[in-house]
C-alpha positions in Angstrom: -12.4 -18.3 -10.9 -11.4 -16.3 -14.0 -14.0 -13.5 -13.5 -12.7 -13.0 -9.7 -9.1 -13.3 -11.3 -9.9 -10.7 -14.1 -11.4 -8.5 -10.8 -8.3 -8.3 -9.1 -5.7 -7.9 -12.6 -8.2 -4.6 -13.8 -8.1 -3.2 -10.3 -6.7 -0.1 -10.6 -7.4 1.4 -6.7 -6.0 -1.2 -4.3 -2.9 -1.6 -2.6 -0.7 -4.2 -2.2 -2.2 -5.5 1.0 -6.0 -5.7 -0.2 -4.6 -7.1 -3.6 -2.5 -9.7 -1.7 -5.4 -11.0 0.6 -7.6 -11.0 -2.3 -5.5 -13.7 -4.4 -5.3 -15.7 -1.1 -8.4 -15.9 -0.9 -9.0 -16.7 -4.8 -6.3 -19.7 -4.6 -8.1 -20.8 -1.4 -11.7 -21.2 -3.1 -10.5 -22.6 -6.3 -11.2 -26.0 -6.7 -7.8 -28.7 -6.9 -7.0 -28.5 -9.8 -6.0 -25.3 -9.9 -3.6 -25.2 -6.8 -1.1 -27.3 -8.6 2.5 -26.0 -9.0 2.0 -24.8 -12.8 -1.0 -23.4 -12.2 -0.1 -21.4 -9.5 3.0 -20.4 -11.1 0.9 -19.0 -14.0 -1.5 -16.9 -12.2 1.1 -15.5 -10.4 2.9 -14.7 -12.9 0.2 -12.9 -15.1 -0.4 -10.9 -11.1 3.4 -9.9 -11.2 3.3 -9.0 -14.9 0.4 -6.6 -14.2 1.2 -5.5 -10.8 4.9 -4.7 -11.0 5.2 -2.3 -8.0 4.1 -4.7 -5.9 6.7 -7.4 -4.1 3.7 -9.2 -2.8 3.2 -11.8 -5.3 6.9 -12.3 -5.0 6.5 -13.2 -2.0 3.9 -15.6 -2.3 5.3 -17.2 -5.1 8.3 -18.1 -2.8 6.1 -19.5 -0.1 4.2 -21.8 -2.6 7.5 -23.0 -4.2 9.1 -24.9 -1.2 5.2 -26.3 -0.7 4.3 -29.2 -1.8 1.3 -29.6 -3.5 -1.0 -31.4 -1.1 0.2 -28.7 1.5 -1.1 -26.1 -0.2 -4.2 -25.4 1.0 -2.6 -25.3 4.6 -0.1 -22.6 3.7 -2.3 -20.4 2.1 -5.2 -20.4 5.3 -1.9 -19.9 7.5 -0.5 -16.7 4.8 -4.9 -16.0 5.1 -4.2 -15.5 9.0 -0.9 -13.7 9.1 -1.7 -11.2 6.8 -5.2 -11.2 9.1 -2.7 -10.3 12.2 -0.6 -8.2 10.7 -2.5 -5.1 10.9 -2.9 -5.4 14.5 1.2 -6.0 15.1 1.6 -3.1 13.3 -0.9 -1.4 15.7 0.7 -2.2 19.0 3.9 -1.0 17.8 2.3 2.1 16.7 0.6 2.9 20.2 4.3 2.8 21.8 5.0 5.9 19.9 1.6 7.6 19.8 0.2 8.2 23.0 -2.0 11.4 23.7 -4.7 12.6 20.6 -2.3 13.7 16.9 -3.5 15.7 14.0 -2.7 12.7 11.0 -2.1 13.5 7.6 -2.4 10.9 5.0 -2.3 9.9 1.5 -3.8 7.9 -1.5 -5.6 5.1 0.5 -3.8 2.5 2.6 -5.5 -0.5 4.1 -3.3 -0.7 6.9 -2.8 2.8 7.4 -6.6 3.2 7.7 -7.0 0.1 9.9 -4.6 2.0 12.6 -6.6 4.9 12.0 -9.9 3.5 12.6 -9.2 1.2 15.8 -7.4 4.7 17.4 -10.0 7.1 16.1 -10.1 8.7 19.8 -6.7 9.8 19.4 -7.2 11.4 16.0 -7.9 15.1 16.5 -8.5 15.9 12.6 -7.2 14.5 9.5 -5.6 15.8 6.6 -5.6 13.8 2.7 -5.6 15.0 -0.6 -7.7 13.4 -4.0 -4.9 11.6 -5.3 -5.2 11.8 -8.5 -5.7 10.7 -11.5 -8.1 7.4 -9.7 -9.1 9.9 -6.9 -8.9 6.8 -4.4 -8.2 9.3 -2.1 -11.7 10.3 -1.9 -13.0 7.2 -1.3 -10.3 7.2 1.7 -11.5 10.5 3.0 -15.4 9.9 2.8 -14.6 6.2 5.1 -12.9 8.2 7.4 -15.3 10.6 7.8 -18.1 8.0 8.4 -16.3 7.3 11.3 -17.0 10.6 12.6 -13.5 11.7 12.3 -13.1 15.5 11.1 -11.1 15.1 7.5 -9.7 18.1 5.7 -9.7 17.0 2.0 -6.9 19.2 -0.3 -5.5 18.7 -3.8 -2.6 16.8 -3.7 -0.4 19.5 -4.8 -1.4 21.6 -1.9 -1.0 18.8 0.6 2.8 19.4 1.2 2.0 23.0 2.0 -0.2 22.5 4.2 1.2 19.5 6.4 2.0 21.5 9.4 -1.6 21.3 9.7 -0.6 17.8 11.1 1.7 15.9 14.0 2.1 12.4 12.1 2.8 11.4 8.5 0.8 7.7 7.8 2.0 6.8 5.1 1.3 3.2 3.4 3.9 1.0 1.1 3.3 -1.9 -1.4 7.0 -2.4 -1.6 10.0 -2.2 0.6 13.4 -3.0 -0.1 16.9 -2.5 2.3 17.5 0.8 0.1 13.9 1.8 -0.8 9.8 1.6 -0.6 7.5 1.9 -3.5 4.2 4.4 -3.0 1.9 6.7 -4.5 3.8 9.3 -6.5 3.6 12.4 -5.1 5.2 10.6 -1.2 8.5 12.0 -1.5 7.9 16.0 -1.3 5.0 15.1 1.3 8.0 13.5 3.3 10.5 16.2 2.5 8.1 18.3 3.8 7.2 16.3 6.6 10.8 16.6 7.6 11.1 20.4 7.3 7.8 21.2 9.4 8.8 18.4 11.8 6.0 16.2 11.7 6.5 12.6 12.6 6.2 10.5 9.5 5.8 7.0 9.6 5.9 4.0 6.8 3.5 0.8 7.6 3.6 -2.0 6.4 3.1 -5.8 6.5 6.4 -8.0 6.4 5.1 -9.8 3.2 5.7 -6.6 1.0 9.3 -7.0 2.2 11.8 -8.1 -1.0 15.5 -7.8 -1.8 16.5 -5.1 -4.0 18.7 -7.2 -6.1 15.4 -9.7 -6.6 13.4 -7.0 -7.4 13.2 -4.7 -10.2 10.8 -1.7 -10.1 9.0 -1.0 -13.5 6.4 1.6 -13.1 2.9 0.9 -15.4 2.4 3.9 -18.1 -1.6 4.1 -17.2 -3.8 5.2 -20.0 -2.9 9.0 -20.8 -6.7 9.7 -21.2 -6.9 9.7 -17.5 -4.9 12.9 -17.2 -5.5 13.9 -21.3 -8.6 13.4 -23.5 -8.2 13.8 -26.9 -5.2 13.9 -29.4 -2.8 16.8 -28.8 0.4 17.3 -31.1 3.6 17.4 -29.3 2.6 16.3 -25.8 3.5 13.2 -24.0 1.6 12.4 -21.3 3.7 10.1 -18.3 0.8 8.7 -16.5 2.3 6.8 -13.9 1.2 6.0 -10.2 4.1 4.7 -8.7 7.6 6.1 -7.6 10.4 4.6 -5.5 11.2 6.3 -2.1 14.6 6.4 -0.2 13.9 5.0 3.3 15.8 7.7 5.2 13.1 10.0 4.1 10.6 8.4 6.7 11.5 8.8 10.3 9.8 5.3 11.4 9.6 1.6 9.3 7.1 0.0 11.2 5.9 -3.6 9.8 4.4 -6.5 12.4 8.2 -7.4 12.9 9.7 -4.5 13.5 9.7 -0.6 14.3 12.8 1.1 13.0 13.8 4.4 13.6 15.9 5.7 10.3 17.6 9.0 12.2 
């Protein structure tokens, strides 16, 4: 149990969503004695600690508070199956809105965003995503998508704003959402400002579990190692290494989660 733990507290790639069914699926194989109350209360806590962008664990805590413990493992196969549905709600909400073949762009790497992609791949005409740096994840994004067969245009992510009139629809993923706000990838809000002046459709997914109140939730972006963007010692520059930025929701033009579409204008 503490090497799979110690997988998911050094992953530095995942979202919210793969992270979340991960520790699920951790609590769910670990033997009794660690699905107590203070147990449970510990490893979430050392998830929150390290994963403070992310509202999920928030959420889960709250779900295994008002459990007791001999419920436990029930709750967390039924949280295993609703985050396994989600993606599909999401889905079916999507398909009202898209119906004839779009040019999507896209950005960092987003579970749910490229589950949507990959069960509609016959509407996707091209796709568009940049490297986002400093992890790269969107690579790996790009080269999963193109084993699908899909035609993906990879770009730097500072060219990516530029160049989204290359696109109909903005997919863009979440790991948090408040009333006010959403938590992503920096480098989301000019791709949505941009979005908004070339008048593609952009679109926030999400599952309803990376939902949270702003006044329970406090966003504290990570500083990530500097060496990732700097090697070596150079006097007089601080390097700001961090992944994460916080998003005004009237930005996006849809909120789509498995509960809900919203249309913000």
């Amino acid at each position: 149990m503490k090497v799979r733990l110690a997988d998911i507290l050094s992953d530095k790639t995942s979202g919210a969503s793969t992270l979340y069914r991960q520790t699920i699926a951790l609590l769910i194989a670990a033997d009794d004695k660690y699905r107590t109350h203070s147990s449970l209360k510990g490893i979430l806590r050392r998830l929150q600690k390290v994963f403070p962008e992310m509202a999920v664990f928030i959420y889960l805590k709250s779900r295994l508070d008002k459990t007791s413990p001999t419920d436990i493992p029930a709750v967390l196969r039924q949280l295993e199956r609703e985050a396994e549905t989600a993606q599909s709600s999401i889905g079916r909400r999507v398909d009202r809105i898209w119906q004839r073949p779009r040019r999507i762009v896209t950005y960092s790497q987003s579970s749910v965003v490229a589950e949507i992609i990959r069960r509609r791949k016959d509407k996707v005409t091209s796709v568009l995503i940049s490297c986002a740096s400093p992890k790269n994840e969107g690579i790996t994004a790009a080269g999963k998508l193109a084993a699908l067969g899909l035609s993906v245009n990879l770009v730097t992510d500072a060219a990516l704003p530029a160049l989204i009139e290359k696109g109909d629809y903005l997919f863009l993923g979440a790991d948090t959402v408040t009333e006010k706000y959403f938590v992503n990838k920096c480098g989301t809000w000019p791709l949505l400002m941009a979005a908004r002046e070339k008048k593609a459709v952009s679109f926030v997914l999400f599952e309803n579990f990376k939902k949270v109140s702003s006044r329970s939730f406090s966003f504290n972006p990570r500083q990530h190692p500097s060496a990732e963007i700097l090697t070596g010692r150079c006097p007089r520059i601080i390097v700001r290494n961090c992944y994460f930025e916080k998003i005004p929701l009237k930005l996006a033009d849809w909120l789509i989660s498995d509960q809900e579409a919203v249309r913000t204008a």
